[in-house]
C-alpha positions, -999 to +999 in steps of 0.1 A: +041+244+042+061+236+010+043+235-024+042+205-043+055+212-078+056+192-116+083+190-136+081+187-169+110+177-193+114+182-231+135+163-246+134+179-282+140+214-266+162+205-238+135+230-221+128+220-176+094+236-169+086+238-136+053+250-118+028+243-088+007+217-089-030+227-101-060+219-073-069+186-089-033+174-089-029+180-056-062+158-044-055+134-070-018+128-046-043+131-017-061+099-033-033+077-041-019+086-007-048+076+014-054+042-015-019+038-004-023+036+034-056+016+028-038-015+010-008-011+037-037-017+064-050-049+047-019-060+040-011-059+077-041-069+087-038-099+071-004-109+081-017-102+120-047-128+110-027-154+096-002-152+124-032-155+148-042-179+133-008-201+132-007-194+169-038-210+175-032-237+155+002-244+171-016-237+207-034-272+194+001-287+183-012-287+150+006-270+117-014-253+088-009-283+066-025-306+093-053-284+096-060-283+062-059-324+065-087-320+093-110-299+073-109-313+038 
């Protein structure tokens, strides 16, 4: 397994510093990785929901629009 590294730039020195990434850096990129997958999921889940739903709706020969008529 590679280690995951920061780089860290100085502009006034023109100075690269490179080192491995401390314990809490690493679970932090855990976190934002798995927060990452999480809104991916819903995001997907949602677009499988509404195209459910649309599948129903044309199952009836309505659209979305005439549904909304129907239940307003």
């Amino acid at each position: 397994m590679t280690k995951s590294t920061v780089k860290i730039y100085n502009c006034e020195t023109n100075e690269t510093i490179e080192r491995d990434m401390t314990k809490e850096e690493l679970q932090q990129v855990e976190i934002d990785k798995t927060a990452d997958d999480l809104k991916r999921q819903a995001k997907e889940s949602k677009a499988i929901a509404k195209a459910s739903a649309e599948a129903k709706l044309a199952a009836l020969g309505l659209t979305a629009e005439e549904a909304k008529l129907l239940l307003s």
